[in-house]
Structures are given as structure tokens and as C-alpha cells.
C-alpha positions as a Markdown table, in Angstrom:
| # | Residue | x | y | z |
|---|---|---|---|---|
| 1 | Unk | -4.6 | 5.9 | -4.6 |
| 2 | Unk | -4.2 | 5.8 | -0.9 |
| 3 | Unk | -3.7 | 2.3 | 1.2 |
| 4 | Unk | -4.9 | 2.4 | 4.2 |
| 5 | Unk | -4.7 | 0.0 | 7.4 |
| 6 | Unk | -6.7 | 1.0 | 10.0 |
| 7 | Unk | -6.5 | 0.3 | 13.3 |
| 8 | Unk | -10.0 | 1.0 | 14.9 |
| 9 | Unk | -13.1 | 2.6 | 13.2 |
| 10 | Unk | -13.0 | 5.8 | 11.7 |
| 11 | Unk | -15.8 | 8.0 | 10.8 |
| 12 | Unk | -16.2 | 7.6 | 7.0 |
| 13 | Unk | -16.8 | 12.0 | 6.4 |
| 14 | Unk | -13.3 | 12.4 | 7.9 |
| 15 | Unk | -11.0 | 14.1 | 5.4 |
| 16 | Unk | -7.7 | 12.4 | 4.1 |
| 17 | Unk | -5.6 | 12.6 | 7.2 |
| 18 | Unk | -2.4 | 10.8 | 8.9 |
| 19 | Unk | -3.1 | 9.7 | 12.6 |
| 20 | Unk | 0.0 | 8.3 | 14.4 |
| 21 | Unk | -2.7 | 6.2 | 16.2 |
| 22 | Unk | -5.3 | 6.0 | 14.4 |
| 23 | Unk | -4.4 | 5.9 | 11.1 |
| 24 | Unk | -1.6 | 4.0 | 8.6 |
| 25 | Unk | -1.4 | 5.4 | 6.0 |
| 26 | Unk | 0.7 | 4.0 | 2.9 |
| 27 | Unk | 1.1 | 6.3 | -0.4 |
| 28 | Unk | 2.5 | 6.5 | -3.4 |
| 29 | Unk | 3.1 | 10.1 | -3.4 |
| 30 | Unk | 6.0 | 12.3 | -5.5 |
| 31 | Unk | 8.6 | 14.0 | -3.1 |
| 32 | Unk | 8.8 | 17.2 | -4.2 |
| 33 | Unk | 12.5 | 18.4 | -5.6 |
| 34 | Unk | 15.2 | 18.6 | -3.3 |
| 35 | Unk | 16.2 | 22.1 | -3.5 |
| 36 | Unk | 20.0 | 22.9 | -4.5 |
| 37 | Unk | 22.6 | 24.6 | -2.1 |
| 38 | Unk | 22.0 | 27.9 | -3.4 |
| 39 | Unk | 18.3 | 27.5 | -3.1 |
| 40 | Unk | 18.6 | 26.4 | 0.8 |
| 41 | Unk | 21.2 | 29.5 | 1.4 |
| 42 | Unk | 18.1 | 31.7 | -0.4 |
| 43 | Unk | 15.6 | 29.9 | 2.2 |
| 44 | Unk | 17.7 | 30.8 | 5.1 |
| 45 | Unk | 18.4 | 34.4 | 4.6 |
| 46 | Unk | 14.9 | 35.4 | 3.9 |
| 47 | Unk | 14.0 | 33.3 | 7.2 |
| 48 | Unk | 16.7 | 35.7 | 8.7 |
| 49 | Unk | 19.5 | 32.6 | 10.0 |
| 50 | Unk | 23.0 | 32.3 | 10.1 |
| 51 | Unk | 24.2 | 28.5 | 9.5 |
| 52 | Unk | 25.3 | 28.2 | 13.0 |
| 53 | Unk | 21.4 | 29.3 | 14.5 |
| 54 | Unk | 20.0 | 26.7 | 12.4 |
| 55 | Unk | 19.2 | 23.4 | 14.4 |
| 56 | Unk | 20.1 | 19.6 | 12.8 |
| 57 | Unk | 16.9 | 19.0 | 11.3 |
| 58 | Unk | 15.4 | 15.0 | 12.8 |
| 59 | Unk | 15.9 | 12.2 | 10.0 |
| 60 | Unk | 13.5 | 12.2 | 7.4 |
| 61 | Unk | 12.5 | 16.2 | 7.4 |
| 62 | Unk | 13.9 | 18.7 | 4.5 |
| 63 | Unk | 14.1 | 22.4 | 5.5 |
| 64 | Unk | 13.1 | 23.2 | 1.9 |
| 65 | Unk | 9.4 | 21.3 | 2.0 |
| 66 | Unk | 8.5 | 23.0 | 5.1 |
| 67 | Unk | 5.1 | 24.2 | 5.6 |
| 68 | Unk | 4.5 | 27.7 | 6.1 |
| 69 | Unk | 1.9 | 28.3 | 7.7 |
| 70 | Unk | 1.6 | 25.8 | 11.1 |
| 71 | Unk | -1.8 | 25.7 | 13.0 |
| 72 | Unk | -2.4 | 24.1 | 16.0 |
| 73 | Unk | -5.5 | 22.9 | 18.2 |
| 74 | Unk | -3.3 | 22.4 | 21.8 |
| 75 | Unk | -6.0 | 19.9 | 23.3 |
| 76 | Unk | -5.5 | 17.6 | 26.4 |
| 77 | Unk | -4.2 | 20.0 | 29.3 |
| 78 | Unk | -6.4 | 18.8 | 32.0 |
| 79 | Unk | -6.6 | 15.6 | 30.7 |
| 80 | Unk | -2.7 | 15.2 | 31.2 |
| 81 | Unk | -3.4 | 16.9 | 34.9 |
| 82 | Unk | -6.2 | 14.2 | 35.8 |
| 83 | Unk | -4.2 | 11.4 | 35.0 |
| 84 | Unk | -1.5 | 12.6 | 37.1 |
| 85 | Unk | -3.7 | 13.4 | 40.3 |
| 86 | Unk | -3.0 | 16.9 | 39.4 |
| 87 | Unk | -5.3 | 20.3 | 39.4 |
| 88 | Unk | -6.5 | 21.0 | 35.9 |
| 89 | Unk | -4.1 | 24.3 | 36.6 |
| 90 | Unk | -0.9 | 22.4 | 36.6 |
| 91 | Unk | -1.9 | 21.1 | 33.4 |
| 92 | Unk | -2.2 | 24.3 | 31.9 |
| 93 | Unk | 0.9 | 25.2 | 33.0 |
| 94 | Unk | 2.8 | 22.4 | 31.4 |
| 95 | Unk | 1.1 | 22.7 | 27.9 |
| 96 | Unk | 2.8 | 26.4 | 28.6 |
| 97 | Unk | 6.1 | 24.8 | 28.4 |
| 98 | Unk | 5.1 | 22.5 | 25.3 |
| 99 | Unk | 4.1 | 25.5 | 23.6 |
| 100 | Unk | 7.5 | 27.5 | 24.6 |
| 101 | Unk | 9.6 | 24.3 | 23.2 |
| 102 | Unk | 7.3 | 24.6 | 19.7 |
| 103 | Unk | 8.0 | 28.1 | 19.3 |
| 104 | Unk | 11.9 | 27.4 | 19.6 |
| 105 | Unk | 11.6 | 24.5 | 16.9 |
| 106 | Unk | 9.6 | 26.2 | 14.7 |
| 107 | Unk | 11.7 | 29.2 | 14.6 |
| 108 | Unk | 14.9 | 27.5 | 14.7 |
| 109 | Unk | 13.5 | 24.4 | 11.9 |
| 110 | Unk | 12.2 | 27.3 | 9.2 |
| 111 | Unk | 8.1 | 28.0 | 9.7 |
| 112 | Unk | 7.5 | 31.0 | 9.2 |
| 113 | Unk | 4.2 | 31.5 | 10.7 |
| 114 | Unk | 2.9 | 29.3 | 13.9 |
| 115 | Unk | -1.0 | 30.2 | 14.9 |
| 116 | Unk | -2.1 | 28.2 | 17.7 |
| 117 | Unk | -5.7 | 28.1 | 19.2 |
| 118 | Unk | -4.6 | 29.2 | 23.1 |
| 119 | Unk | -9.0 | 30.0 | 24.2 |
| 120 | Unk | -12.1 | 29.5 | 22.5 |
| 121 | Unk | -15.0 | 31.9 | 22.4 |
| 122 | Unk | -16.9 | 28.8 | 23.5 |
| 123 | Unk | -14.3 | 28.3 | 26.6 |
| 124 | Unk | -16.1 | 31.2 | 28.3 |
| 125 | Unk | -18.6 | 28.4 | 29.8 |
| 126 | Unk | -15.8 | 26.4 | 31.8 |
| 127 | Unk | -16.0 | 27.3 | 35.8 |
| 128 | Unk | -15.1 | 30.4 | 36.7 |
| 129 | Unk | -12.2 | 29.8 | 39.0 |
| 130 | Unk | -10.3 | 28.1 | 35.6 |
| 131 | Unk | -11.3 | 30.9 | 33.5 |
| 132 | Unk | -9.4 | 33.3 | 36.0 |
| 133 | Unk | -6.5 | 30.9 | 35.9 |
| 134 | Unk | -6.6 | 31.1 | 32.2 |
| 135 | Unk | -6.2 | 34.6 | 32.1 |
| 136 | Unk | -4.1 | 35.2 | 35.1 |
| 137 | Unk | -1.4 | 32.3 | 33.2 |
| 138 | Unk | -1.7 | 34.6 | 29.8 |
| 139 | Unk | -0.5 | 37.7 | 31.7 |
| 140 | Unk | 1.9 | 35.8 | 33.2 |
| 141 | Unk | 3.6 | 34.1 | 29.9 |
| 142 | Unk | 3.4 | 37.2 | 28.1 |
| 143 | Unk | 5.5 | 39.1 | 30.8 |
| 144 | Unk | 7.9 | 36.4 | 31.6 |
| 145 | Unk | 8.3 | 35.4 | 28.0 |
| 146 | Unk | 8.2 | 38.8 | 26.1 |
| 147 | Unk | 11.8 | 39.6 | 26.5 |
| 148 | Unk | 13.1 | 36.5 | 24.7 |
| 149 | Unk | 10.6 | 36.8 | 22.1 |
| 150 | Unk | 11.6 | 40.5 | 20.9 |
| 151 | Unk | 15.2 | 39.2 | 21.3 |
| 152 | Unk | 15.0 | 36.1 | 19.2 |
| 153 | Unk | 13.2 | 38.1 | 16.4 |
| 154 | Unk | 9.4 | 36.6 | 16.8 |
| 155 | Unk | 6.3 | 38.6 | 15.9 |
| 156 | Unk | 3.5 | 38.5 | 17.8 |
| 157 | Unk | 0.0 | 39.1 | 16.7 |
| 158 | Unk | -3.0 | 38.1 | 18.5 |
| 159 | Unk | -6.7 | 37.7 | 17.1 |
| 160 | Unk | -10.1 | 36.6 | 18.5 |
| 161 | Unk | -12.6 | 38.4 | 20.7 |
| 162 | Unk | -10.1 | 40.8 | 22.6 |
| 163 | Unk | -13.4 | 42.8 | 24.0 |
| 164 | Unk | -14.0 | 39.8 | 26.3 |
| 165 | Unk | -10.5 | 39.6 | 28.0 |
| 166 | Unk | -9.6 | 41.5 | 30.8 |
| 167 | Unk | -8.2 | 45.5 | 30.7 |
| 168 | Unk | -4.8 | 44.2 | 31.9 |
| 169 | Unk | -4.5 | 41.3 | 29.3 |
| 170 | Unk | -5.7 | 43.4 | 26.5 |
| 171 | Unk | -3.0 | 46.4 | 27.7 |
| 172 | Unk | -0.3 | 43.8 | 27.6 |
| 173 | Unk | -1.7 | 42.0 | 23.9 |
| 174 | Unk | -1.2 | 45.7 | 22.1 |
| 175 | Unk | 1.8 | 46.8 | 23.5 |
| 176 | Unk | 3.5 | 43.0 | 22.8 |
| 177 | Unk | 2.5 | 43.6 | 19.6 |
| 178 | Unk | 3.3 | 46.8 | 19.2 |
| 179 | Unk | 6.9 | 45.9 | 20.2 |
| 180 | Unk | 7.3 | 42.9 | 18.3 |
| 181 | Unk | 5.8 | 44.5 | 15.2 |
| 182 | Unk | 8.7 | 44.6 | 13.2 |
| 183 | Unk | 10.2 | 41.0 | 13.9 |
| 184 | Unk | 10.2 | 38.8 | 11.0 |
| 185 | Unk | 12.1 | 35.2 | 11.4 |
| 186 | Unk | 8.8 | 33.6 | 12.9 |
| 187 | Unk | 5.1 | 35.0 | 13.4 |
| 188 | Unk | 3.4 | 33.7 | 16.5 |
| 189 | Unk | -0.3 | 34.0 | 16.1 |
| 190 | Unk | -2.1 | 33.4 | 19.1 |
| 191 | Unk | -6.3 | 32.9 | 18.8 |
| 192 | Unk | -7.8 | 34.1 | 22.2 |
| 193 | Unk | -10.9 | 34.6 | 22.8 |
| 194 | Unk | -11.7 | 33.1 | 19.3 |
| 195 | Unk | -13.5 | 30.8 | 17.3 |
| 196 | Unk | -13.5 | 30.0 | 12.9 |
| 197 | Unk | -17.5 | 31.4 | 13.3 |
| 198 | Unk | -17.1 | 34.4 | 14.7 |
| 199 | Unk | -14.2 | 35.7 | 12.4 |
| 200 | Unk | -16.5 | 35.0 | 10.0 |
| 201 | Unk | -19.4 | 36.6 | 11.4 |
| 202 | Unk | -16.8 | 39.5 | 11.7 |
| 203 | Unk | -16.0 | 39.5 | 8.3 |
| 204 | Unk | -19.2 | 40.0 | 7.4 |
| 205 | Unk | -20.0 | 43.0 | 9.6 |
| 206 | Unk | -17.3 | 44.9 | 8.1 |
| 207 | Unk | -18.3 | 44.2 | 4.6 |
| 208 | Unk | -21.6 | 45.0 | 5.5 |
| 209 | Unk | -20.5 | 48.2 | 7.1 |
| 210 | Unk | -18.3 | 48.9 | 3.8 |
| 211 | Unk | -21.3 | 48.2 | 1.1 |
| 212 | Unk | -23.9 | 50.4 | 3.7 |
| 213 | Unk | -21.2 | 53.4 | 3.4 |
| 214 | Unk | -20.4 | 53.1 | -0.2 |
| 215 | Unk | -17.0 | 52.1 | 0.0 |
| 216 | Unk | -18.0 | 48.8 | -1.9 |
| 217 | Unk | -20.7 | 46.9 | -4.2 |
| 218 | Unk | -22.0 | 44.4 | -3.1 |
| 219 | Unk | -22.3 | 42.9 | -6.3 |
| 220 | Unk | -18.0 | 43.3 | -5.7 |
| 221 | Unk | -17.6 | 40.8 | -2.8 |
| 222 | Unk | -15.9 | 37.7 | -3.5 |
| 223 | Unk | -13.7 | 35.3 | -1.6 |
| 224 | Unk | -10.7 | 37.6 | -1.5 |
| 225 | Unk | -13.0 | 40.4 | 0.2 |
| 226 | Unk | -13.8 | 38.1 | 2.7 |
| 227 | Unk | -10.3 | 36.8 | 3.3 |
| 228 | Unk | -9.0 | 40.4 | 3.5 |
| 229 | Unk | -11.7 | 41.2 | 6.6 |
| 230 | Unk | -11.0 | 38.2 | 8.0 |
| 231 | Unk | -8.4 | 38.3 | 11.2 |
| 232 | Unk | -5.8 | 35.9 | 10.2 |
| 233 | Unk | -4.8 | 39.5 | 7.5 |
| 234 | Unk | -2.5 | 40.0 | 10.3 |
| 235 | Unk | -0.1 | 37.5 | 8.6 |
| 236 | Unk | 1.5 | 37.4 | 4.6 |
| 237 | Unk | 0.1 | 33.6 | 4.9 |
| 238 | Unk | -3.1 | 33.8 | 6.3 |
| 239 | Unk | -4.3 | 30.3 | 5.3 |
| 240 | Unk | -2.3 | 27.1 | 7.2 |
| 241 | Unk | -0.8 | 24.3 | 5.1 |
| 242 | Unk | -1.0 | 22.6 | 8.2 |
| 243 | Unk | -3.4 | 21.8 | 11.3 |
| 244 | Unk | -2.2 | 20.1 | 14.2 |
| 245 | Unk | -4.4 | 18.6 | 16.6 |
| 246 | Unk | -3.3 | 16.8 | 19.8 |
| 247 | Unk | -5.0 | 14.4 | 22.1 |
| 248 | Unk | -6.5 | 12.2 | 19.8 |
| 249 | Unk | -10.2 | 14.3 | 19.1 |
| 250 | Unk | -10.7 | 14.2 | 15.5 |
| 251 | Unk | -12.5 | 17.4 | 14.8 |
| 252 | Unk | -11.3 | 21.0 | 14.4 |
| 253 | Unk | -13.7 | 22.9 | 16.8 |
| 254 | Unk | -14.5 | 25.7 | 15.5 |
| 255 | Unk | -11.4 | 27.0 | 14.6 |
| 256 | Unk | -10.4 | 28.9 | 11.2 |
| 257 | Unk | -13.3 | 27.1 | 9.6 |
| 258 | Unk | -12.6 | 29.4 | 6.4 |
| 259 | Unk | -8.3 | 29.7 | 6.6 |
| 260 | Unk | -8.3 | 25.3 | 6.9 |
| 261 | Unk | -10.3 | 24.8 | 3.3 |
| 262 | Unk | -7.3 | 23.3 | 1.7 |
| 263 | Unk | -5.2 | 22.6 | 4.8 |
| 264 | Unk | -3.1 | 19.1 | 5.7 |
| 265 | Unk | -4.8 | 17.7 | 8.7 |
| 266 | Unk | -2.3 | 15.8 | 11.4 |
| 267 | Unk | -4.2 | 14.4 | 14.4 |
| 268 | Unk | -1.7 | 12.8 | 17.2 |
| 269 | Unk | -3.1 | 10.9 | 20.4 |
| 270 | Unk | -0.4 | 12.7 | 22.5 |
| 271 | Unk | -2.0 | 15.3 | 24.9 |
| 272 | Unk | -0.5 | 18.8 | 24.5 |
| 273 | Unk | 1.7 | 18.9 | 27.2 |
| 274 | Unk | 3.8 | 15.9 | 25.9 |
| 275 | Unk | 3.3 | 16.8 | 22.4 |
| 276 | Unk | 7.6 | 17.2 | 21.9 |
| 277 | Unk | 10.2 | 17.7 | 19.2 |
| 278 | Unk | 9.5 | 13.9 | 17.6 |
| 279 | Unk | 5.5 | 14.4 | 17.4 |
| 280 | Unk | 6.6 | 17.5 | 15.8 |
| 281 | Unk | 8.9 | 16.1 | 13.6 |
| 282 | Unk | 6.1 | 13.3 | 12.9 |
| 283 | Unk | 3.9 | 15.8 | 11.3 |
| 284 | Unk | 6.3 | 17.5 | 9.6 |
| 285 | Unk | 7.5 | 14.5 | 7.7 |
| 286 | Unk | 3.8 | 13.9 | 7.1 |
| 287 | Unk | 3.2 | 17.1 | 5.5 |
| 288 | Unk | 6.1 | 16.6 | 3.7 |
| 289 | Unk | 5.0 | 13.3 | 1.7 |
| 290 | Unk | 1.7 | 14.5 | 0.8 |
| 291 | Unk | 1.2 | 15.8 | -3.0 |
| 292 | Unk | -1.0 | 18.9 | -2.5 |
| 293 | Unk | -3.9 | 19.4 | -5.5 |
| 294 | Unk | -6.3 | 22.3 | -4.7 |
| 295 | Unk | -9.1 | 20.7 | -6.5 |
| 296 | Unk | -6.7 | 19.8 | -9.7 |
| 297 | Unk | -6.3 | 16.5 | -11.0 |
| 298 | Unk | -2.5 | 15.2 | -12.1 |
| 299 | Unk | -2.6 | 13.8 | -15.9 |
């Protein structure tokens, strides 16, 4: 049974969820097993790292228990810029960095896939002139930044709308991808364009397509169906054990409304650009004392 303390009113439809602002929370939870030395040497060399590339994990976090899957809502740019007297552009370009010092911890810390929701399909309404920005810093990351992510071994897969984006982003989304293809310590899936509805909607077309040419019954569709039309196929774990969302905003906004059924939810009050190795590490050991049940009941 959970204890909690709270701080200031929560809705009461929230899920269970740890807040480093919001929310105490105090639990009687089982640690899973340590894993042995030989386990940890098994972890590392599927991860693809040599002792020495490995960094000290913070206090408190066991490589073993990490999450696969990582998700996260990156919420509070032009917030962080306002506050500073700054043009909401600046802001963008800082939660940039935040995300280039995630990458490096996640890869370098064991998660094997990061997704992280970069432009919503409901974005397209924000003025024009930060649209363009948008677009023009995309372009700009992915060249600067492709050259150390092929060498250090990331794949890159990118899902969402890619119709909407312009020629010279989507020419520089395929062939990052198609060069990174075959990288396998850390998948970074980037959302563009996208929102948790209209993969769905998506995933229905395509079934529909399938049962109107015969290919399948529709008597035949079930959740796996689904899942396999869905975008996040790009990725061995499509579903995240964990969603991050910074900025203190306690929803998920419309993102992989069918992939977060079962997922740990993390909300931290820190915008994006100075979410940093301790939130990280926050989460992480949240994650990592939570007893996961999919519906079961211990006896």
C-alpha cells in the first residue's frame, strides 16, 4: 500500500506516479535481485561496452534494473527563455543541449532505447516564425550532431507525420537513418511531427488497407496487429517502461497514448533545459523501486 504525503492538491484520476515536487511518495516495495558479476558482464556486452566506456553510475542506481525503454515529454523551452528575458529561440536551443547530455548518459548508463517527443502534430498552430526556427534547429542538430552519433554507435529512427516537414529535413531524416541503421548500443527515437492519436489513426488505415486487399481477416485483428502497424515497430521495445515529463504539467499530451498503457510515469518541475544528470538519476532510481504488476496481483 502506498503512503503518500502530498504537498499541494493533486487531481485524484492521476495514475500512481513519483513527482519530485509534487509528490512524496513512501513504499514498501521489493528491490528486485541484484544481479551477479557474470550477469552484469552479460548486460554489458550485449549493450556493446568495454568496462572502461561505462560511466560511475550516481548513488542509489543499479545498471541491472535499468529501464529499457526511456520516453520523454521535453516541456518548458520557452518557459526557461521567458524567465531569462530571452527569445523563446534561445530556449530551444538550450533544451538542444539538455537533450545532447541525455543521449550521452543514456548511452553511457545502459538504456537501450531513448524516444523523446522533439514536435507535436498539434505544434503546427504556434506562430510561424517559431515553426521555421523549429525546423531550421532540426536541420541544424542533425548535421552538426550526425557524425558523433554514427561514431559512438547510436541508431536513429525517426516517426511521426514526416509529410508535413520540409523536403530538406525529410532528405536529411532518411539518410540519418539510413546511415545509422545498423548501430545498436542505444536507439534514439525522435517523434516529429507526431502525436499518440494519429499513430493510431495510422494503424488503422493500414489494417484497413490489409483486410480491404485480403491480406487479413478482420475477424484476425487483435492488439498485436495493432502494435505491429503502429510506428514505434521501428524499435525491439516498442512500449516505454518509462515516461519522463519535465516542467511540472501533469498530463502526457497526446503522446504514445497506446505504447504508455503500462508505463512508470516520472513528472519533475525542472524545465527541459535544466533537466541534468541528477533529475535523470532521480527518475531512474524511481523506476527502479517500483514493483511492476501488469494487472496481476502478488499473493
Amino acid at each position: 500500500m502506498l503512503s503518500l504525503r502530498l504537498r499541494f492538491p493533486i487531481p485524484t484520476q492521476l495514475p500512481l506516479l513519483h513527482s519530485k515536487a509534487q509528490l512524496s511518495v513512501s513504499t514498501s516495495f521489493r528491490n528486485p535481485p541484484r544481479a551477479t558479476a557474470t550477469d552484469s558482464a552479460a548486460l554489458n556486452k550485449v549493450n556493446g561496452f568495454s568496462n572502461d566506456e561505462q560511466e560511475p553510475l550516481p548513488a542509489g542506481l543499479r545498471r541491472e534494473s535499468m529501464p529499457r525503454h526511456v520516453a520523454v515529454i521535453m516541456d518548458g523551452n520557452v518557459r526557461w527563455a521567458r524567465r531569462r528575458g530571452l527569445p523563446s529561440g534561445s530556449g530551444h536551443e538550450a533544451g538542444a543541449r539538455a537533450l545532447r547530455e541525455l543521449v550521452h548518459l543514456s548511452l553511457k548508463w545502459g538504456i537501450r532505447v531513448l524516444t523523446v517527443f522533439a514536435f507535436s502534430c498539434d505544434n503546427w498552430v504556434r506562430p510561424k516564425m517559431e515553426v521555421e526556427f523549429l525546423m531550421n534547429l532540426f536541420e541544424g542538430v542533425i548535421k552538426s550532431e550526425i557524425d558523433n552519433l554514427s561514431r559512438e554507435g547510436i541508431q536513429i529512427s525517426v516517426i511521426g507525420d514526416s509529410s508535413m516537414l520540409p523536403e530538406s529535413l525529410q532528405k536529411l531524416i532518411t539518410d540519418a537513418q539510413e546511415r545509422t541503421k545498423d548501430n545498436y548500443r542505444l536507439q534514439l527515437i525522435v517523434a516529429v511531427s507526431y502525436s499518440g492519436k494519429y499513430d493510431v489513426v495510422q494503424a488503422c488505415k493500414s489494417i484497413s488497407r490489409k483486410v480491404k486487399d485480403g491480406l487479413i481477416q478482420a475477424e484476425d485483428i487483435n492488439e498485436s496487429v495493432i502494435e505491429k502497424e503502429l510506428q514505434t515497430n521501428c524499435t525491439e521495445f516498442p512500449c516505454p517502461d518509462l515516461l519522463i515529463r519535465t516542467s511540472g504539467e501533469l498530463r502526457i499530451s497526446n503522446f504514445l497514448l497506446w505504447q504508455l498503457a503500462y508505463t512508470e510515469l516520472f513528472f519533475v518541475p525542472a524545465l527541459w533545459p535544466d533537466f541534468g544528470k541528477a533529475e535523470f538519476a532521480e527518475a531512474l532510481i524511481s523506476f527502479q523501486q517500483r514493483q511492476r504488476h501488469y494487472g496481476r496481483r502478488d499473493l
